[in-house]
C-alpha positions as a Python dict, from the first residue, in 0.01 Angstrom:
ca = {
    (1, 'X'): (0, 0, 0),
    (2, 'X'): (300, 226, 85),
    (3, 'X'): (438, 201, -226),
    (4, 'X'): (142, 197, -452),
    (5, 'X'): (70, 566, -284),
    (6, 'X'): (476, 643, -357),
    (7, 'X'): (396, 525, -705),
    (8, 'X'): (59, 783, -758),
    (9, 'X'): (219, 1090, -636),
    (10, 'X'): (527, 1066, -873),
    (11, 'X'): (260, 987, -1136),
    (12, 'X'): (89, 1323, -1049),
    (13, 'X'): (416, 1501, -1031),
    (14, 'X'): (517, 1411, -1397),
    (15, 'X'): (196, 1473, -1541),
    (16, 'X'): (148, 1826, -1386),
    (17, 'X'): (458, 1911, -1499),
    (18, 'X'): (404, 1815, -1829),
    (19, 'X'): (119, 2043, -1824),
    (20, 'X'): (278, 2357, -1622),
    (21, 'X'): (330, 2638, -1934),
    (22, 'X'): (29, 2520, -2161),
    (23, 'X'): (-144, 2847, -2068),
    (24, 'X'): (188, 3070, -2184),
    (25, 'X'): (151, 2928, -2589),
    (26, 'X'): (-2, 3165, -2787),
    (27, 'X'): (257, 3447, -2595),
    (28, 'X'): (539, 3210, -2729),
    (29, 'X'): (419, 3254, -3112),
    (30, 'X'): (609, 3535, -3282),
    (31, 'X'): (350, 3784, -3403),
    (32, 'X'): (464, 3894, -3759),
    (33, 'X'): (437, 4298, -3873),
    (34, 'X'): (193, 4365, -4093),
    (35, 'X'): (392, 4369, -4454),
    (36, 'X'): (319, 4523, -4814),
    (37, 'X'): (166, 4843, -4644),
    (38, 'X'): (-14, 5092, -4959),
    (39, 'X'): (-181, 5390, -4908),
    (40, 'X'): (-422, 5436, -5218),
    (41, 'X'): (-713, 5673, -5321),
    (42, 'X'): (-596, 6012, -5185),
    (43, 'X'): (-888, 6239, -5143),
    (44, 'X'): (-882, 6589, -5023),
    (45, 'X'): (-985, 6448, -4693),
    (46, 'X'): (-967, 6059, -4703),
    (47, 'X'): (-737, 5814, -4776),
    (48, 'X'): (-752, 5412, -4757),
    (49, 'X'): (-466, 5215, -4575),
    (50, 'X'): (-386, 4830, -4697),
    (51, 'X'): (-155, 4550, -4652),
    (52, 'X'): (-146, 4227, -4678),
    (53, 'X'): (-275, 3915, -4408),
    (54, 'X'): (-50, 3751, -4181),
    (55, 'X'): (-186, 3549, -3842),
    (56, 'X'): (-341, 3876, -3657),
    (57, 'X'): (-605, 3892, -3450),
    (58, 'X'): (-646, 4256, -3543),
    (59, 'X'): (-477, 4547, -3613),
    (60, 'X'): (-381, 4855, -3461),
    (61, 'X'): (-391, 5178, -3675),
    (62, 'X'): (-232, 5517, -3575),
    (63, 'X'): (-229, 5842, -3725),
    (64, 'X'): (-174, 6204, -3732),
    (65, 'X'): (-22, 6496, -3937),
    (66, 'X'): (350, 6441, -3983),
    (67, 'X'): (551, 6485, -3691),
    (68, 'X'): (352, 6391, -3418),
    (69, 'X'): (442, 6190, -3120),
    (70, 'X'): (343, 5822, -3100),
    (71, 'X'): (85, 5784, -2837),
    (72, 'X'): (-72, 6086, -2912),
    (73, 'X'): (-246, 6032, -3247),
    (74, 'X'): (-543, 5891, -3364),
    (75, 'X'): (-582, 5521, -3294),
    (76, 'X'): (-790, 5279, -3486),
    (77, 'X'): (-846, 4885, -3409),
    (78, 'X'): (-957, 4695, -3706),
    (79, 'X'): (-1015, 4286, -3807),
    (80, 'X'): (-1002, 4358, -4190),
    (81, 'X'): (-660, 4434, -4424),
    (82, 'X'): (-781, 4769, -4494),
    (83, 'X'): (-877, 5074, -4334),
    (84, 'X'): (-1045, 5413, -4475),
    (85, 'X'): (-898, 5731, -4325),
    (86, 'X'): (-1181, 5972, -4302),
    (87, 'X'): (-1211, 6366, -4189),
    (88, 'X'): (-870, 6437, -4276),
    (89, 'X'): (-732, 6808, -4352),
    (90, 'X'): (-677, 6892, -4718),
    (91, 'X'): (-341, 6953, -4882),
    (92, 'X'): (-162, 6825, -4530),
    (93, 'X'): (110, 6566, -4488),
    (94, 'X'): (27, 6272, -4250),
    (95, 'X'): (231, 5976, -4046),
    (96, 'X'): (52, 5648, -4040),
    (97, 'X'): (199, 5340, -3811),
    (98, 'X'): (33, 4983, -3848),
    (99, 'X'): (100, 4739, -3559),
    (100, 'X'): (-6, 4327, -3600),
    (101, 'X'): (-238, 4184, -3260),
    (102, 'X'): (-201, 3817, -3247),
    (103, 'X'): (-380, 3859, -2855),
    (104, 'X'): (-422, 4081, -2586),
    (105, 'X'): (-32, 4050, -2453),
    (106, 'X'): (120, 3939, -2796),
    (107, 'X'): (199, 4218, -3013),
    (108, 'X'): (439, 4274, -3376),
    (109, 'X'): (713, 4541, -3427),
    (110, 'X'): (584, 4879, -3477),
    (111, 'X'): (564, 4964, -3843),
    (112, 'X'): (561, 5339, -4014),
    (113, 'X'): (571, 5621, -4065),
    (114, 'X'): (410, 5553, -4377),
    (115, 'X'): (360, 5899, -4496),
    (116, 'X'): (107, 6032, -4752),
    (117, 'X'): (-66, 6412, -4847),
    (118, 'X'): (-387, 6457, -4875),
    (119, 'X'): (-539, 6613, -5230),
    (120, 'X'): (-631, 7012, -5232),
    (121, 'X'): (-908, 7128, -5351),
    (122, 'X'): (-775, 7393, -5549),
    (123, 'X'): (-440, 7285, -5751),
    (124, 'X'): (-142, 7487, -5659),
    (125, 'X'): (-12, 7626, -6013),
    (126, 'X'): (374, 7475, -6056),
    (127, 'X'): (674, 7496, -6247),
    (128, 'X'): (696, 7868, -6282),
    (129, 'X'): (905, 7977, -6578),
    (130, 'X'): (1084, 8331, -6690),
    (131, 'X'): (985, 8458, -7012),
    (132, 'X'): (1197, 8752, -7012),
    (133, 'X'): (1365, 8999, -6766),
    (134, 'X'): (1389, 9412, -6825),
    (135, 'X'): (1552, 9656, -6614),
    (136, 'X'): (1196, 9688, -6402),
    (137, 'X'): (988, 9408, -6561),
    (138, 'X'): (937, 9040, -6531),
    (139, 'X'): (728, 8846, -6753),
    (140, 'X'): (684, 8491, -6654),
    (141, 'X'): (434, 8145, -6708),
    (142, 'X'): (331, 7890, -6543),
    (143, 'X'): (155, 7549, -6520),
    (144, 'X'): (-249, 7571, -6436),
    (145, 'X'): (-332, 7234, -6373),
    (146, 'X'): (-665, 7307, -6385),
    (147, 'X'): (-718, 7615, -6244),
    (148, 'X'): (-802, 7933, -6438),
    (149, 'X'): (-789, 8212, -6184),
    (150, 'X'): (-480, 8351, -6024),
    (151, 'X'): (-316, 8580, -5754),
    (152, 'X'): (41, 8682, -5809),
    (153, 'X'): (208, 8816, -5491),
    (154, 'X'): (586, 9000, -5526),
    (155, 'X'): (828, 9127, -5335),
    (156, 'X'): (1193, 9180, -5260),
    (157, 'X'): (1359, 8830, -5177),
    (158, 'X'): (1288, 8730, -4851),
    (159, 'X'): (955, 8905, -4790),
    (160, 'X'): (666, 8747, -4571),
    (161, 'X'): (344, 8608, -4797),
    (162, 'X'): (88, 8870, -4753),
    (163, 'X'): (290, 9163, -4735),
    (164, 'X'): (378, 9127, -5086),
    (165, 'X'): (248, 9322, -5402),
    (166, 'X'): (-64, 9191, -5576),
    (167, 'X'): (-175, 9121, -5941),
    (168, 'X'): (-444, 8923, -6029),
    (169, 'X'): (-518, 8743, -6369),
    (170, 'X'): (-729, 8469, -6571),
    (171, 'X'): (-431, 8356, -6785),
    (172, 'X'): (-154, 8156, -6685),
    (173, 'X'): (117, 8442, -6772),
    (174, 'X'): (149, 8787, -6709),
    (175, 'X'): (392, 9048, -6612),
    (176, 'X'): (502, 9190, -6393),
    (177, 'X'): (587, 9615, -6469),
    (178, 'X'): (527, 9813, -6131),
    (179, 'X'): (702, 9836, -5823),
    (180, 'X'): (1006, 9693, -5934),
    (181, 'X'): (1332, 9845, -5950),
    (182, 'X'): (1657, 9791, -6143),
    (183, 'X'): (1897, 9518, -6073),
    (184, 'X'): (1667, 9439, -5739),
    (185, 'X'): (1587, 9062, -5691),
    (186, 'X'): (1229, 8981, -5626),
    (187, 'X'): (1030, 8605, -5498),
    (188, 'X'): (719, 8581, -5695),
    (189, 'X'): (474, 8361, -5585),
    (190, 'X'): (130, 8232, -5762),
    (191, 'X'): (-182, 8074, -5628),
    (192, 'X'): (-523, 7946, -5767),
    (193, 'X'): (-843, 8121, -5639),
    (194, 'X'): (-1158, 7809, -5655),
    (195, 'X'): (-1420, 8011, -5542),
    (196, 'X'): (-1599, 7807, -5271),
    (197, 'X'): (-1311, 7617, -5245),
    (198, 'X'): (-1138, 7939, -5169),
    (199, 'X'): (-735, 7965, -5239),
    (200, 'X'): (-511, 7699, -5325),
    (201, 'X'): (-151, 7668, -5147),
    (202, 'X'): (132, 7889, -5302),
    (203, 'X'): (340, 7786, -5560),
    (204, 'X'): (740, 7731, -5488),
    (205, 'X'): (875, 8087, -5524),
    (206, 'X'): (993, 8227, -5835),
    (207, 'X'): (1372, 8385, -5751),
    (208, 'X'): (1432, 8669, -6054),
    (209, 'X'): (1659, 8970, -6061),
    (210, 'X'): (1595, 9267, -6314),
    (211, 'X'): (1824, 9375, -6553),
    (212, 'X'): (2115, 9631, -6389),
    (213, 'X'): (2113, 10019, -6524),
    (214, 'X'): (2434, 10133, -6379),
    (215, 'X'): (2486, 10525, -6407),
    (216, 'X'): (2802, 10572, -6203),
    (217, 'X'): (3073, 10666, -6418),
    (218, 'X'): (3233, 10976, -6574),
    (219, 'X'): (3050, 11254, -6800),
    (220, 'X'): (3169, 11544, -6989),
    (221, 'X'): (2904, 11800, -6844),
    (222, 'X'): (2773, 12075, -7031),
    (223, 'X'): (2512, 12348, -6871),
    (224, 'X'): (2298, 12596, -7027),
    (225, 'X'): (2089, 12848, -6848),
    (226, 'X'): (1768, 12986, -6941),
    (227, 'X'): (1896, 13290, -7092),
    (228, 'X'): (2143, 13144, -7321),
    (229, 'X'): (2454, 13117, -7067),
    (230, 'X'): (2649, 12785, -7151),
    (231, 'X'): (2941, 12640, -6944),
    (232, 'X'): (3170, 12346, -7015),
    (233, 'X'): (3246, 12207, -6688),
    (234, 'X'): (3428, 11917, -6870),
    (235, 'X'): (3510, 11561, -6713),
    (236, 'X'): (3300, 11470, -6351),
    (237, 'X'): (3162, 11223, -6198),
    (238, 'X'): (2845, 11040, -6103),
    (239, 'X'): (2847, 10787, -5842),
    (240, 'X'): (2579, 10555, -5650),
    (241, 'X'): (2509, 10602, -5294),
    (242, 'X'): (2292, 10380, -5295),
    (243, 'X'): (2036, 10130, -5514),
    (244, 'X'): (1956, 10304, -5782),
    (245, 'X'): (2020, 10666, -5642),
    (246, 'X'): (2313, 10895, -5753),
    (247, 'X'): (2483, 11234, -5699),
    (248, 'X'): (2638, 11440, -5891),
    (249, 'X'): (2964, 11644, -5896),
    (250, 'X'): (2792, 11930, -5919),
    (251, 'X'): (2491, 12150, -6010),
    (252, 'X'): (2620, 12324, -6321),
    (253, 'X'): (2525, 12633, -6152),
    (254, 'X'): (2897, 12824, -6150),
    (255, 'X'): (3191, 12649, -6236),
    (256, 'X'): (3371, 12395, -5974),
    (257, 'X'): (3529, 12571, -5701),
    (258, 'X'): (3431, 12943, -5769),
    (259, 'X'): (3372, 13001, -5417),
    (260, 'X'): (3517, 12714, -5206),
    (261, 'X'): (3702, 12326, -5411),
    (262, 'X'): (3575, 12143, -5098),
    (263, 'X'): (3248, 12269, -5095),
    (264, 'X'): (2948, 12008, -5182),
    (265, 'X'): (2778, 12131, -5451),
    (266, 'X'): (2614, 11786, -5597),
    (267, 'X'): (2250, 11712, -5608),
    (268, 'X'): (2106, 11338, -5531),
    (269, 'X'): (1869, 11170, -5859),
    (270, 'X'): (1721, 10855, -5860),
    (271, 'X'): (1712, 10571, -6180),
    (272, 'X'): (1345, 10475, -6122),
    (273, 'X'): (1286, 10157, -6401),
    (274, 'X'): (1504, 10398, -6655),
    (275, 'X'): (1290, 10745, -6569),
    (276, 'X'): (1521, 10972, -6409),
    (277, 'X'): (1388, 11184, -6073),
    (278, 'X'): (1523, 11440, -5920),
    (279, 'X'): (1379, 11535, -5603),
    (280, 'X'): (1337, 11848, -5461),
    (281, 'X'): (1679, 11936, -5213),
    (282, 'X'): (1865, 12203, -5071),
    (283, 'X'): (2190, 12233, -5180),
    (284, 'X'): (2495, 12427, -5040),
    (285, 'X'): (2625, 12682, -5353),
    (286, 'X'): (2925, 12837, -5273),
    (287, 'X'): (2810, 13113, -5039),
    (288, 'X'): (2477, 13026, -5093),
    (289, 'X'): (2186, 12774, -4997),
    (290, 'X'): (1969, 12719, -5266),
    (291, 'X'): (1620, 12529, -5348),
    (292, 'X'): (1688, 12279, -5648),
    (293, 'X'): (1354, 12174, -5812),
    (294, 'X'): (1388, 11850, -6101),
    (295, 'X'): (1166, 11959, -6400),
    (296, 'X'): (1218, 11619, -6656),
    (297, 'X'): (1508, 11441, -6728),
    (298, 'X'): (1593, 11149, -6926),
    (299, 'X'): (1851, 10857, -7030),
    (300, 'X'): (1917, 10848, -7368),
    (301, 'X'): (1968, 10500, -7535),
    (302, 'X'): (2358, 10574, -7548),
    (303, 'X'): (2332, 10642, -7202),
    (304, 'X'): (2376, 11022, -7201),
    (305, 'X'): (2186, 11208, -6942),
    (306, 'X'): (1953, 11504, -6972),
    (307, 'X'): (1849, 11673, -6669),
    (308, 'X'): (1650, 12032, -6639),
    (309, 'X'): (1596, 12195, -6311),
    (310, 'X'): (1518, 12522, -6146),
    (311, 'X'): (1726, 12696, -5856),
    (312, 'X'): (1591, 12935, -5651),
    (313, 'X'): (1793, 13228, -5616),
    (314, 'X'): (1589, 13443, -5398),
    (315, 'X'): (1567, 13730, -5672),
    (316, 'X'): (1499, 13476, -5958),
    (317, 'X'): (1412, 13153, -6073),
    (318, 'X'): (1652, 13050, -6366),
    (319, 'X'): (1588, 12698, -6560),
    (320, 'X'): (1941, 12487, -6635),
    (321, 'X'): (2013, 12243, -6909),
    (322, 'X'): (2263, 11991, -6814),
    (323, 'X'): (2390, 11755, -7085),
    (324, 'X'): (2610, 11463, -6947),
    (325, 'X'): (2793, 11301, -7189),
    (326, 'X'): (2876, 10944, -7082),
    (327, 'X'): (3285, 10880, -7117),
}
């Protein structure tokens, strides 16, 4: 009888231990990723996930626009190899990550981002294209893709969208011929206008620089005065202070030096898209201080200058001729 009991309880030991992880098996099975992962028909605001079958229980979807932290986006559980993406944000990039459930404690690798964008409603325009460049214009093209109503914002390089100039057209070309200046470069920018659908996003920016008109150099000057006076003040110089804006040696009033070499007798013009100005100043004449006022002036195609003005002398009003010859 003693050993018959001896016998059953090593009996039950070897059986139960058989037995002991039989609970622990479907934790031991290695849970594959999900594989052959496809995003397909991109909508403004949808988008379908697939991939293909492996031995999942389910699977775990997560998603959010690109660069969000796992854990924190939207999270989907779904039986079936594909999953519709719904309310989405148009014209927006997204991060999707697809995990494989074989049970409730057994799960695959982490796979993703896969990354997609969703469709705009309005089509950007693209591939922006120079047609020519002038000393203060810019004609240019572009690609509609559909779209037949534009807004062309401008600016100097490196200005902020919306502070820009504005031009609007219904052709898929224009240019551009205010605003600008000589050898300035400019970002131009285009966007579609839908209607309803409002504006679509930007285009890539269009980097141009208009033709240079440089004046600085040396001129033989000539100036005649209203009542027949003419002076010769032979070789001076122009130079640039600044974009586009000049001075001068000196008025043409009296010759060089007639009342002091060092004193500063030149007046300030500005090249505005090849129209010379020539702003009203003050300018220091020998013993005098005088009112200069710009009447016209002009660059001729060889590059000579023309410039008429008026100087007010207190007791008169005389008009000048200057003729700049360029050297």
């Amino acid at each position: 009888m003693k050993k018959f009991f001896i016998l059953l309880s090593i009996t039950l030991f070897v059986f139960s231990c058989s037995n002991d992880n039989s609970d622990d098996t479907n934790d031991q099975i290695t849970c594959a990723s999900p594989a052959n992962i496809s995003i397909n028909s991109i909508t403004v605001n949808s988008a379908t996930l697939n991939w293909t079958a492996n031995n999942a229980v389910s699977y775990e979807i997560e998603y959010g626009v690109s660069g969000f932290t796992q854990g924190q986006g939207t999270t989907i559980s779904t039986s079936g190899l594909g999953y519709e993406l719904t309310d989405l944000a148009q014209d927006t990039s997204y991060d999707v990550y697809l995990t494989t459930k074989c049970s409730d404690t057994n799960f695959s690798d982490v796979i993703g981002p896969v990354i997609f964008i969703t469709e705009t409603a309005c089509q950007k325009p693209t591939s922006l294209n120079v047609d020519s460049v002038d000393i203060c214009s810019i004609s240019l093209n572009w690609d509609s893709n559909g779209e037949s109503d534009f807004k062309i914002e401008y600016g100097i390089t490196g200005f902020s969208l919306g502070t820009g100039r504005v031009l609007n057209t219904t052709d898929n070309f224009t240019t551009i011929d205010t605003y600008l200046e000589a050898g300035t470069t400019y970002d131009i920018y285009v966007k579609a206008y839908c209607g309803i659908d409002g504006f679509s996003a930007s285009s890539d920016p269009l980097v141009v620089t208009t033709a240079s008109q440089d004046l600085a150099g040396s001129y033989h000057v000539t100036v005649t005065r209203d009542d027949g006076f003419s002076y010769d003040h032979g070789i001076e110089t122009i130079v640039l202070v600044s974009p586009n804006y000049y001075k001068t040696e000196t008025t043409g009033l009296w010759p060089r030096g007639s009342f002091s070499p060092d004193t500063d007798q030149g007046f300030n013009f500005r090249n505005s898209c090849g129209e010379i100005e020539v702003p009203e100043q003050q300018l220091f004449q020998g013993a005098y201080a005088n009112m200069m006022y710009g009447n016209y002036a002009e660059i001729k195609p060889n590059g000579d200058l023309i410039i008429l003005y008026n100087i007010d002398l207190n007791i008169e009003y005389p008009g000048f001729y200057a003729e700049y010859v360029k050297q």
